[in-house]
N, CA, C and O atoms as a CHARMM CRD file, in Angstrom:
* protein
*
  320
    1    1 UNK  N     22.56200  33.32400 -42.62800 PROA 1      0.00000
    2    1 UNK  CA    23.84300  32.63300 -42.65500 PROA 1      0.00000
    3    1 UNK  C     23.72900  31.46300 -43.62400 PROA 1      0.00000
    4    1 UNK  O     22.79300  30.66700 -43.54600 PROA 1      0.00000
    5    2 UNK  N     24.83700  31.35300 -44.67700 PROA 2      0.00000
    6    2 UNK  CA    24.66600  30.29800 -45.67600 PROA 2      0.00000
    7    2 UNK  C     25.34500  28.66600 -45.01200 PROA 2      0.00000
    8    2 UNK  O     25.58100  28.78300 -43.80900 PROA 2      0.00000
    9    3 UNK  N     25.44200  28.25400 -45.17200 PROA 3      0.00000
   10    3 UNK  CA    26.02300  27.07200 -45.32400 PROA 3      0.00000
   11    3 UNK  C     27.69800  26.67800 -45.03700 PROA 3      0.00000
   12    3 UNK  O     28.39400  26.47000 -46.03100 PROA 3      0.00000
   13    4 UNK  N     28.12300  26.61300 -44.09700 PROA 4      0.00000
   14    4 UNK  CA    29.79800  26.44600 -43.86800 PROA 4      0.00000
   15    4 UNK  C     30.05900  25.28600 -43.06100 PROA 4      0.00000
   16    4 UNK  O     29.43500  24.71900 -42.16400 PROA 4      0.00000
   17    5 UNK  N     31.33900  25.06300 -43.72800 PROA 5      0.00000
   18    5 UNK  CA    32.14900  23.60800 -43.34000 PROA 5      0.00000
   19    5 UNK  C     32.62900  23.86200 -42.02200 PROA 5      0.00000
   20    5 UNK  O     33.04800  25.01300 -41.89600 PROA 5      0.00000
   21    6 UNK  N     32.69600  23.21000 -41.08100 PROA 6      0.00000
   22    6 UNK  CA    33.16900  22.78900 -39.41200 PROA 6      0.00000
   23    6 UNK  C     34.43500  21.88200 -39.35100 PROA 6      0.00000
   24    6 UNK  O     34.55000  20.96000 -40.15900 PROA 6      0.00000
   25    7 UNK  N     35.29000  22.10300 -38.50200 PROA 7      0.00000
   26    7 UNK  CA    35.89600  20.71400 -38.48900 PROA 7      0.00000
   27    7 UNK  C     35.73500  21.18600 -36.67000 PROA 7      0.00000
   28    7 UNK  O     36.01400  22.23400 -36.08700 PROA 7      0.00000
   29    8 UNK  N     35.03800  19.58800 -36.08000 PROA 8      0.00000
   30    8 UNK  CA    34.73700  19.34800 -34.90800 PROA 8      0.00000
   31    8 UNK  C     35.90700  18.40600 -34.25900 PROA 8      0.00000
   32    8 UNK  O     36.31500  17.45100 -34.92000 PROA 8      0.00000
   33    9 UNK  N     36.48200  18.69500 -32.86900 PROA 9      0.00000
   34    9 UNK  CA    37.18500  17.69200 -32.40700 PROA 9      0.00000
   35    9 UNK  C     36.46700  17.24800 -30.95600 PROA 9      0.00000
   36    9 UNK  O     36.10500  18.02900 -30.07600 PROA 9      0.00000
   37   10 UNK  N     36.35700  15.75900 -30.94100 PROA 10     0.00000
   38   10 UNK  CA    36.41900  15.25000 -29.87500 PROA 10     0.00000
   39   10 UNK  C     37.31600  14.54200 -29.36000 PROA 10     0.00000
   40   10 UNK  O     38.22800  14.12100 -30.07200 PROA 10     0.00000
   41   11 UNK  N     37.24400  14.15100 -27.55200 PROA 11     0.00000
   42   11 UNK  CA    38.53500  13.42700 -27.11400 PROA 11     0.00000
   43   11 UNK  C     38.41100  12.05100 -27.40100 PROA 11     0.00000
   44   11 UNK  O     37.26400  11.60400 -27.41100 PROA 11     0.00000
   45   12 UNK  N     39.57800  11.09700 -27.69400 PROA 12     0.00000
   46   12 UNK  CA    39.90300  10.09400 -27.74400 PROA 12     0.00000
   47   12 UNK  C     38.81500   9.29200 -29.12800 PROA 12     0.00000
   48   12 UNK  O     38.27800  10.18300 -29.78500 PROA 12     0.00000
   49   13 UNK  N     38.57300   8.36000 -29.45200 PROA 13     0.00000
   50   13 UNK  CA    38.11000   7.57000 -30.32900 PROA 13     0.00000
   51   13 UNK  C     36.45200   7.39900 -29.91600 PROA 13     0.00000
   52   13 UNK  O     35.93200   7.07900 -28.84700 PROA 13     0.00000
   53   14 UNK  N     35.77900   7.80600 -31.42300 PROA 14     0.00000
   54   14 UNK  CA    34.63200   7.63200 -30.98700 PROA 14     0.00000
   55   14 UNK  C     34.24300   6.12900 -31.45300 PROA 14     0.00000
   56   14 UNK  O     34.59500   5.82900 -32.59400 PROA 14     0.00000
   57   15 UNK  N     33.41500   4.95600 -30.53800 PROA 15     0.00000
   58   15 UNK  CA    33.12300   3.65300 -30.70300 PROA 15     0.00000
   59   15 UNK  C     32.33500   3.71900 -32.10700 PROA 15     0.00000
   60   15 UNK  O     31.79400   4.74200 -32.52600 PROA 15     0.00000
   61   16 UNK  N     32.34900   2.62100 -32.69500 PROA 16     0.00000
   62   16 UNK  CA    31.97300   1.95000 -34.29700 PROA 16     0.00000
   63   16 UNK  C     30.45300   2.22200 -34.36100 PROA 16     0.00000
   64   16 UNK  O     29.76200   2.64700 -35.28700 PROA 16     0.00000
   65   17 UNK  N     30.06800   1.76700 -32.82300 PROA 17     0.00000
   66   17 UNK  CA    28.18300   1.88300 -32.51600 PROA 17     0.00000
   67   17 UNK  C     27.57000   3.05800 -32.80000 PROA 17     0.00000
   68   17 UNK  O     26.51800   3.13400 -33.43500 PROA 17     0.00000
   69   18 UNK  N     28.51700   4.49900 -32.11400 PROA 18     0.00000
   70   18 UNK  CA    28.41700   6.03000 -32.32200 PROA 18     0.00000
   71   18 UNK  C     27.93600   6.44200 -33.19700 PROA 18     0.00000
   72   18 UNK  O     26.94200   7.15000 -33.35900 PROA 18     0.00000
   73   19 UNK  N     29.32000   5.58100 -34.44600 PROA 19     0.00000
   74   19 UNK  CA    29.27300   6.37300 -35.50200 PROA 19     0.00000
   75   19 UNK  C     28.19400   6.71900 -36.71000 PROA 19     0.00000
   76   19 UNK  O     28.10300   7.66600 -37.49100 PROA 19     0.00000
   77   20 UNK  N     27.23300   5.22600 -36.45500 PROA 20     0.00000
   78   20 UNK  CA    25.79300   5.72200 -37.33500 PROA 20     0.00000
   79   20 UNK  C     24.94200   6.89600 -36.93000 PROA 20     0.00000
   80   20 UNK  O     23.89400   7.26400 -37.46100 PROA 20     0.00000
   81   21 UNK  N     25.65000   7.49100 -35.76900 PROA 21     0.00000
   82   21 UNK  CA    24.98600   8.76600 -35.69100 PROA 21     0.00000
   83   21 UNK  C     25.09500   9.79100 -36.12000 PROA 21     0.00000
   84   21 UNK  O     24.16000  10.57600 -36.27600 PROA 21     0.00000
   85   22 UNK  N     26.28500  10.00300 -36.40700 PROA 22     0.00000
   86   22 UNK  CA    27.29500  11.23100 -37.18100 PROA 22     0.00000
   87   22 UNK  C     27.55100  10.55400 -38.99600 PROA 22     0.00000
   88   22 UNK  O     28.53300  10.70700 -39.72300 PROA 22     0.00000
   89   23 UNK  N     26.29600   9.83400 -39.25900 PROA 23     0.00000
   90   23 UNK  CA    26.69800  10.01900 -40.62000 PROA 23     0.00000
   91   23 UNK  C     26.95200  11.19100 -41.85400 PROA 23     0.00000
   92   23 UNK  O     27.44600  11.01600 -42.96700 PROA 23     0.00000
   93   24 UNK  N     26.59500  12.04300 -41.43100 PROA 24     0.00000
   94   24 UNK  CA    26.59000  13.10200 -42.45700 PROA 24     0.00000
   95   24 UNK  C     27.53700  14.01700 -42.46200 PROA 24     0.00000
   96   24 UNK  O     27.53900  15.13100 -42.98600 PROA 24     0.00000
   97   25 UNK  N     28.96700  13.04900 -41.36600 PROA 25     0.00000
   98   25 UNK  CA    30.05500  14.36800 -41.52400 PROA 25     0.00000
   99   25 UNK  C     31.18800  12.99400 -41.50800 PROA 25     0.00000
  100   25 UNK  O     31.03000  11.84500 -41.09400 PROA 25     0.00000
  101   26 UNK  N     32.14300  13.53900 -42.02300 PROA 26     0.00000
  102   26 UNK  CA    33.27600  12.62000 -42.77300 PROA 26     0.00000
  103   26 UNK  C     33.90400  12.78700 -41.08400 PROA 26     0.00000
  104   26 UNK  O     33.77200  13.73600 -40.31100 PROA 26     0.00000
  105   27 UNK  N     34.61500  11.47000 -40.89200 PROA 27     0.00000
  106   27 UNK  CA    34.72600  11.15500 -39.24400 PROA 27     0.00000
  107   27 UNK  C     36.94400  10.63300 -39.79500 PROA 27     0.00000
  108   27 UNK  O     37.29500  10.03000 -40.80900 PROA 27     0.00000
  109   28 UNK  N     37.96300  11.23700 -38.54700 PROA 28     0.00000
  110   28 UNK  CA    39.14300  10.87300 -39.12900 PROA 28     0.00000
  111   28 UNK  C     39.93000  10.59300 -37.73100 PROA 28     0.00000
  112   28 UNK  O     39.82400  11.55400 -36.96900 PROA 28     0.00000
  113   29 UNK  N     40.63200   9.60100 -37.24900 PROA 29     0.00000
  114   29 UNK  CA    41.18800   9.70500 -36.00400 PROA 29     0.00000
  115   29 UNK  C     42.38600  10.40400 -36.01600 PROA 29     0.00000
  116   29 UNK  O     42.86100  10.21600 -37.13600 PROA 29     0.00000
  117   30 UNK  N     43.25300  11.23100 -35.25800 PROA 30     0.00000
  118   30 UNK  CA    44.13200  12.08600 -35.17300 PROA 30     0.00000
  119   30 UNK  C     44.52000  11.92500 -33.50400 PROA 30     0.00000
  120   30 UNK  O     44.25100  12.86600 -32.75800 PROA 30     0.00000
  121   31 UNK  N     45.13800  10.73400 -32.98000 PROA 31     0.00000
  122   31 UNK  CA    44.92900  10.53500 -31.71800 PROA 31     0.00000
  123   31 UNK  C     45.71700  11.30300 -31.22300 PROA 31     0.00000
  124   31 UNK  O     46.79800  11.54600 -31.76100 PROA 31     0.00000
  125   32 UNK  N     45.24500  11.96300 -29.83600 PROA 32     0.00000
  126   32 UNK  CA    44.30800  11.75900 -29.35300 PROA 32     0.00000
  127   32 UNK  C     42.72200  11.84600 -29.59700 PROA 32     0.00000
  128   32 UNK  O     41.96700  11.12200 -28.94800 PROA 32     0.00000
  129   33 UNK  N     42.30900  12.62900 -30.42000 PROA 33     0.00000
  130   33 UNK  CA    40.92600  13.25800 -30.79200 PROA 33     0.00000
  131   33 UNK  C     40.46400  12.06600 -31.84100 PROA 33     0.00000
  132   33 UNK  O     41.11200  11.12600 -32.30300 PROA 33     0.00000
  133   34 UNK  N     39.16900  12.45000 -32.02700 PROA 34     0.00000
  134   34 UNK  CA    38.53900  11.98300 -33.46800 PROA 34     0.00000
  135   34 UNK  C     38.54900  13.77300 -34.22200 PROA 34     0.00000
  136   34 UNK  O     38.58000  14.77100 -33.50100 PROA 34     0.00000
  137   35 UNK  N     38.52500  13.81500 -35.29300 PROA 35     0.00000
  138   35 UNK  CA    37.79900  14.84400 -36.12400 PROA 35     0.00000
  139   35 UNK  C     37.17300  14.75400 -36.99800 PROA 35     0.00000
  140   35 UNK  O     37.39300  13.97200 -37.92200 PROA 35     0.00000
  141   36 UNK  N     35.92400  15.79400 -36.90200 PROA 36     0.00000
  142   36 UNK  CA    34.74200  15.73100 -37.81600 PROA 36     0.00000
  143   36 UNK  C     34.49700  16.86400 -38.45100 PROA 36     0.00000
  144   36 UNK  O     34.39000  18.06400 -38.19800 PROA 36     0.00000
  145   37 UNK  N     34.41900  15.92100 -39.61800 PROA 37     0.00000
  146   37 UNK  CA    34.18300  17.55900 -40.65500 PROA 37     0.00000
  147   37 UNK  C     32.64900  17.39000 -41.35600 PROA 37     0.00000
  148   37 UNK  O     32.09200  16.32100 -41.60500 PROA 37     0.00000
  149   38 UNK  N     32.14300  18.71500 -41.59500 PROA 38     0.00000
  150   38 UNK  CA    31.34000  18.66800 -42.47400 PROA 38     0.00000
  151   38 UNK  C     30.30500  20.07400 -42.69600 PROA 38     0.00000
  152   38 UNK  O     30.23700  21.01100 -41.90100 PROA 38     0.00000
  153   39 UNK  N     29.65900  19.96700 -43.78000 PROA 39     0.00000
  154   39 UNK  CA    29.16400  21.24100 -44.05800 PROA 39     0.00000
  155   39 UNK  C     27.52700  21.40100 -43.30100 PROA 39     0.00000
  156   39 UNK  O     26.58000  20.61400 -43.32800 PROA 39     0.00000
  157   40 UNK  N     27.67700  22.87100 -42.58700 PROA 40     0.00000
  158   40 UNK  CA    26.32100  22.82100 -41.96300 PROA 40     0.00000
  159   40 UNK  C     25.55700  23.90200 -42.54600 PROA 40     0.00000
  160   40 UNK  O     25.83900  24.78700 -43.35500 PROA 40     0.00000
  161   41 UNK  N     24.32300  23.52500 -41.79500 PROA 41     0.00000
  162   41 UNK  CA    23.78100  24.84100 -42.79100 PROA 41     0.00000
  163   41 UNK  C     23.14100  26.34600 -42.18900 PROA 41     0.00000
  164   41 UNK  O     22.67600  27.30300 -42.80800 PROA 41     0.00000
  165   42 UNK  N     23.30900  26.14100 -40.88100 PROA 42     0.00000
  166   42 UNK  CA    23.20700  27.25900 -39.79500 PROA 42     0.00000
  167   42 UNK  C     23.34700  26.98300 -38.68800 PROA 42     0.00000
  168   42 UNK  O     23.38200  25.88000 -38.14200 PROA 42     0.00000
  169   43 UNK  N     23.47300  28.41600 -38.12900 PROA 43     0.00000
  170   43 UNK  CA    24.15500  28.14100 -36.58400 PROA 43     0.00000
  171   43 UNK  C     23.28300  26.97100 -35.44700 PROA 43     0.00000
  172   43 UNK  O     23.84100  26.18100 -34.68600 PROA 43     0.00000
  173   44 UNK  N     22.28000  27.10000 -35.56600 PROA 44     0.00000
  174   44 UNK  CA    20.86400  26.34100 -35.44800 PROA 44     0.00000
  175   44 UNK  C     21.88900  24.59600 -35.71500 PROA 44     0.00000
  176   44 UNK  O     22.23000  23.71100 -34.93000 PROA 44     0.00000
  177   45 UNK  N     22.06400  24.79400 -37.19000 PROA 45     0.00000
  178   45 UNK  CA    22.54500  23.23200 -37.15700 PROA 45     0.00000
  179   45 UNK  C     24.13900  23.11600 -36.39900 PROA 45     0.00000
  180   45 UNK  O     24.25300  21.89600 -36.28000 PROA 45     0.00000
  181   46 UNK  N     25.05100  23.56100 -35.99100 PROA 46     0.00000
  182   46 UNK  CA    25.83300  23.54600 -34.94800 PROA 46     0.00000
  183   46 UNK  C     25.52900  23.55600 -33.61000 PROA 46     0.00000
  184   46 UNK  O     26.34000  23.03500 -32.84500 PROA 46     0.00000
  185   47 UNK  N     24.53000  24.04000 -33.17600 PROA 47     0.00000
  186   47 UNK  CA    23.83800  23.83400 -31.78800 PROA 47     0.00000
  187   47 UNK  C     23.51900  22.45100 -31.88400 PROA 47     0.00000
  188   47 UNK  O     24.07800  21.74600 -31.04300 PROA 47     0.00000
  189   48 UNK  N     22.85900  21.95300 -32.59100 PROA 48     0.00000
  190   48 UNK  CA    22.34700  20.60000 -32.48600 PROA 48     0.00000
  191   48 UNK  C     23.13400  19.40600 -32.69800 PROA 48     0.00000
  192   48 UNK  O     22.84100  18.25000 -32.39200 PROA 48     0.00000
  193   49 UNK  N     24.34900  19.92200 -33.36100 PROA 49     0.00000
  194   49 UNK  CA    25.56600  18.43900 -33.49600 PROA 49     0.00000
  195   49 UNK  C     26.24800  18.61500 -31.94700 PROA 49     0.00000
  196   49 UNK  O     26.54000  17.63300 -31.26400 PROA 49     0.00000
  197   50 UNK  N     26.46100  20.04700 -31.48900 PROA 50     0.00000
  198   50 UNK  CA    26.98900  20.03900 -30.44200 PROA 50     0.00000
  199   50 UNK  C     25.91900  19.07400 -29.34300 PROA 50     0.00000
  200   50 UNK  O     26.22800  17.97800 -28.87600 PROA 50     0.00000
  201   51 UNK  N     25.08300  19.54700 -29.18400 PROA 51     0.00000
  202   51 UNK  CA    24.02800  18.75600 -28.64600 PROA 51     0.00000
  203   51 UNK  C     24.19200  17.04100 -28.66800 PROA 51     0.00000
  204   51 UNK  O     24.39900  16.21200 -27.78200 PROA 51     0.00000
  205   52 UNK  N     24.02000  16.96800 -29.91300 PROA 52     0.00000
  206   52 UNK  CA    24.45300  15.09500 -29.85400 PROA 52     0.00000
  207   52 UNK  C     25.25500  14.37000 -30.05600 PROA 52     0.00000
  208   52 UNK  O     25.23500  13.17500 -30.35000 PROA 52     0.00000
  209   53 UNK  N     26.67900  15.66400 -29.77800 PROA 53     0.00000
  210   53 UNK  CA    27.93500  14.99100 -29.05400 PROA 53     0.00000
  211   53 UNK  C     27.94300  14.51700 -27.56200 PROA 53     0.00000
  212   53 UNK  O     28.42200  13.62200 -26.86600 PROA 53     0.00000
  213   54 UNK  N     26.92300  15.92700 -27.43800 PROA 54     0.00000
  214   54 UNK  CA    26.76000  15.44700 -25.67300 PROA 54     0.00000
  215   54 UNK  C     26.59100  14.53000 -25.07700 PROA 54     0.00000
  216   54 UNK  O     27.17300  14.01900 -24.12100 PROA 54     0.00000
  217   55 UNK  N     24.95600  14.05200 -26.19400 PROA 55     0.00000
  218   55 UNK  CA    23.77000  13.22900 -25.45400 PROA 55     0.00000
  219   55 UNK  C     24.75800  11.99900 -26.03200 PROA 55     0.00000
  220   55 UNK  O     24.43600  10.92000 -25.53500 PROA 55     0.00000
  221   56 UNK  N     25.58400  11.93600 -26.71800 PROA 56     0.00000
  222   56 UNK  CA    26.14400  10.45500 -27.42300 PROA 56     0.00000
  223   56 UNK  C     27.41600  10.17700 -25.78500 PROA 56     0.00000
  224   56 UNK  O     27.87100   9.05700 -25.55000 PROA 56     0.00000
  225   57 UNK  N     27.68900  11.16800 -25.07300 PROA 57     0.00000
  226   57 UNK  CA    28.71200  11.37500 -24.16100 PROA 57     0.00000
  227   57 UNK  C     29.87100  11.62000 -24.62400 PROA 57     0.00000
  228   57 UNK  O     30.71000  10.92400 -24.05300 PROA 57     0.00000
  229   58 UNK  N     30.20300  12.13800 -25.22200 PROA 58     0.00000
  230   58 UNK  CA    31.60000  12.60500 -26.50800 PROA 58     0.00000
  231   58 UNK  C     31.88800  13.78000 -25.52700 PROA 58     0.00000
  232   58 UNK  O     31.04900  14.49600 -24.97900 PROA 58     0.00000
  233   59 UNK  N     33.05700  13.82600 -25.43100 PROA 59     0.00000
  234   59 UNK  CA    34.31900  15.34600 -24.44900 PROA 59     0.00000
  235   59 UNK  C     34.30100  16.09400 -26.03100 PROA 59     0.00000
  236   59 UNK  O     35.02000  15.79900 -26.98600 PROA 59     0.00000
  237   60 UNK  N     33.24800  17.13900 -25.96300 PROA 60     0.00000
  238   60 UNK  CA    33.86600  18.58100 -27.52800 PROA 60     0.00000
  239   60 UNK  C     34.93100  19.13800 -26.90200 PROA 60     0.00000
  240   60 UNK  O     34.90700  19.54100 -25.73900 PROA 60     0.00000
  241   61 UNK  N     35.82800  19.17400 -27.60200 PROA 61     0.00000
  242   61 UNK  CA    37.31700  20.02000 -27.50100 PROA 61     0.00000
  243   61 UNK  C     37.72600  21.01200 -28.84200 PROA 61     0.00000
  244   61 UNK  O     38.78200  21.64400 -28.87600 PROA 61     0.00000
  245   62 UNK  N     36.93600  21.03200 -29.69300 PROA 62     0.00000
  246   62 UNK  CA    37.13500  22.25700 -30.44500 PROA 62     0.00000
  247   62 UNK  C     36.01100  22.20900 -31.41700 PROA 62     0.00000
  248   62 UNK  O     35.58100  21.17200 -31.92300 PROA 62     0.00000
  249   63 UNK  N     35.60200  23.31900 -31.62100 PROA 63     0.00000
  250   63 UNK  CA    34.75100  23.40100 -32.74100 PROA 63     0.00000
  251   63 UNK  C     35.22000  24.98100 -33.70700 PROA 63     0.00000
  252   63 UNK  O     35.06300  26.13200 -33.29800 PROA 63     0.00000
  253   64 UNK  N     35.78500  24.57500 -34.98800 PROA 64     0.00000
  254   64 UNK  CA    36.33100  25.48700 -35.70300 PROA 64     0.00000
  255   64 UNK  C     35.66000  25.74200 -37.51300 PROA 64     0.00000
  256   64 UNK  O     36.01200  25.05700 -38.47400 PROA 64     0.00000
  257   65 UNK  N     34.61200  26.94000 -37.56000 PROA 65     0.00000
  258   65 UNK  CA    34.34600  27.14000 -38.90900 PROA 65     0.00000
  259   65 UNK  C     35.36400  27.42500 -39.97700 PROA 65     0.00000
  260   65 UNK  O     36.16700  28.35500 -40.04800 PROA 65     0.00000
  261   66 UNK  N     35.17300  26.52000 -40.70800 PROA 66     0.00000
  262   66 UNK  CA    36.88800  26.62800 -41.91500 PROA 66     0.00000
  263   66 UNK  C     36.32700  27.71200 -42.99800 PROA 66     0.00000
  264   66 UNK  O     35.21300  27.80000 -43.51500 PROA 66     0.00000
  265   67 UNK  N     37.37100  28.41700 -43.13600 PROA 67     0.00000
  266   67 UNK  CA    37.40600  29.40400 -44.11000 PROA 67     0.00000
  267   67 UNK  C     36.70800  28.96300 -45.70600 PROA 67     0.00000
  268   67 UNK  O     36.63300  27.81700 -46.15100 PROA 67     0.00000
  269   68 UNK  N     36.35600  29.92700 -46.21900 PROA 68     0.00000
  270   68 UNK  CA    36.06100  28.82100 -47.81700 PROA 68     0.00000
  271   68 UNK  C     36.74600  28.52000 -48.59800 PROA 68     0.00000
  272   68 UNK  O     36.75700  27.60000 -49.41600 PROA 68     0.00000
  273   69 UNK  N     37.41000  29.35600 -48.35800 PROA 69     0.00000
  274   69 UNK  CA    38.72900  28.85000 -49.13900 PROA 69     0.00000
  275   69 UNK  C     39.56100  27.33100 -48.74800 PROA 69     0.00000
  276   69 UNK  O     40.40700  26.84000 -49.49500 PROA 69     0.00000
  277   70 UNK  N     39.14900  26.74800 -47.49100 PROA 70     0.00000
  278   70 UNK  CA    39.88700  25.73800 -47.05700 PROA 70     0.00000
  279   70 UNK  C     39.04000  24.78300 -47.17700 PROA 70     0.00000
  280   70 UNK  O     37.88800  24.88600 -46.75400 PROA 70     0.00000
  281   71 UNK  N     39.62300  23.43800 -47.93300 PROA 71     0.00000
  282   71 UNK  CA    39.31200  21.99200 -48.04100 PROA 71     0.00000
  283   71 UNK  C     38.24800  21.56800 -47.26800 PROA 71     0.00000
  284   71 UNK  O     37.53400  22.54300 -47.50600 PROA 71     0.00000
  285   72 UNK  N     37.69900  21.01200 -46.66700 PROA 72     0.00000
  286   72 UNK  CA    37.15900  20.45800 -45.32900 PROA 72     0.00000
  287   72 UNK  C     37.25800  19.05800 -46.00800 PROA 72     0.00000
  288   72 UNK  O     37.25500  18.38800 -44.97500 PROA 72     0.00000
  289   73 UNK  N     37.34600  18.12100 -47.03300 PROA 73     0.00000
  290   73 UNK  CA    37.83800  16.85500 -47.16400 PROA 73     0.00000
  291   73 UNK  C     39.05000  16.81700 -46.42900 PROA 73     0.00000
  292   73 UNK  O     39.91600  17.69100 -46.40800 PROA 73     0.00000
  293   74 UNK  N     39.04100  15.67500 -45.79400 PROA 74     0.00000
  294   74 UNK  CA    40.51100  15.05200 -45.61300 PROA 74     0.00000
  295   74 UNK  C     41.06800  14.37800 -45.97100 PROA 74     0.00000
  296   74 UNK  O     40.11100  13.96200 -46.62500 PROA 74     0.00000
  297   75 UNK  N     41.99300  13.59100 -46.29800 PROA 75     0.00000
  298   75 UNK  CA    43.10300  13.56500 -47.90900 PROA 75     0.00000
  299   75 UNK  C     42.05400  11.44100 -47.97900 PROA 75     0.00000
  300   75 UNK  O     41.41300  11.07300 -46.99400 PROA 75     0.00000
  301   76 UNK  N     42.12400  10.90100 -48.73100 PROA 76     0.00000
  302   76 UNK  CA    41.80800   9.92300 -49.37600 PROA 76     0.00000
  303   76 UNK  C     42.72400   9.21600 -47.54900 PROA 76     0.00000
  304   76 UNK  O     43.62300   9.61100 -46.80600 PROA 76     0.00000
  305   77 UNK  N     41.52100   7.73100 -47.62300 PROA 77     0.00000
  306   77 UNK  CA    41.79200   6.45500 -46.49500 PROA 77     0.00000
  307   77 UNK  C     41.01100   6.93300 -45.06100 PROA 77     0.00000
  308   77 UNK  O     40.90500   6.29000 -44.01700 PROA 77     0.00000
  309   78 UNK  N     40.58100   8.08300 -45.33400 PROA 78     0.00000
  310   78 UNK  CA    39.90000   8.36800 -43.81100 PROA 78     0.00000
  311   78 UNK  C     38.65000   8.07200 -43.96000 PROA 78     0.00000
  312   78 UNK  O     38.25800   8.21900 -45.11700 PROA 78     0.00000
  313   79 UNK  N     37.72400   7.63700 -43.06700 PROA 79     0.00000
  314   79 UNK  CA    36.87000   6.84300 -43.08300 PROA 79     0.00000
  315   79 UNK  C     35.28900   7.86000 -43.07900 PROA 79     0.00000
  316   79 UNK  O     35.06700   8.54700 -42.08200 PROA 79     0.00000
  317   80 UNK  N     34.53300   7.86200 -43.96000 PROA 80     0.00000
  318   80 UNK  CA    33.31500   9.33700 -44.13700 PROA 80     0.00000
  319   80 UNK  C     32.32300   8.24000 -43.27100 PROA 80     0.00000
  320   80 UNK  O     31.17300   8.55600 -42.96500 PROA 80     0.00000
């Protein structure tokens, strides 16, 4: 399996402290949720973000592989 973009949702706002944990995926609020996007590089690495949504205590409410054809940036002012 090569390499594909995610966009992850969790519930409500993830805290400022969190977020040095999830640096490597562009982070956007859409309230209620946060969403997180970013490119992984096997299923292996989706087990393990799921994982330290957990251990961070984050509610996962969707996890969706985006087509390749589709963007996974989100438009300019959202915060990576």
């Amino acid at each position: 399996m090569s390499e594909a973009s995610y966009q992850v949702r969790v519930s409500g706002v993830i805290p400022a402290e969190l977020l040095s944990e999830l640096h490597d995926l562009t982070v956007s609020v859409e309230p209620p949720e946060t969403v997180l996007h970013g490119c992984l590089p096997d299923q292996s690495a989706v087990v393990g973000l799921i994982s330290r949504l957990h251990g961070l205590g984050l509610r996962l409410v969707e996890v969706r592989r985006l087509p390749a054809d589709e963007d996974p940036v989100p438009p300019p002012g959202i915060a990576r």
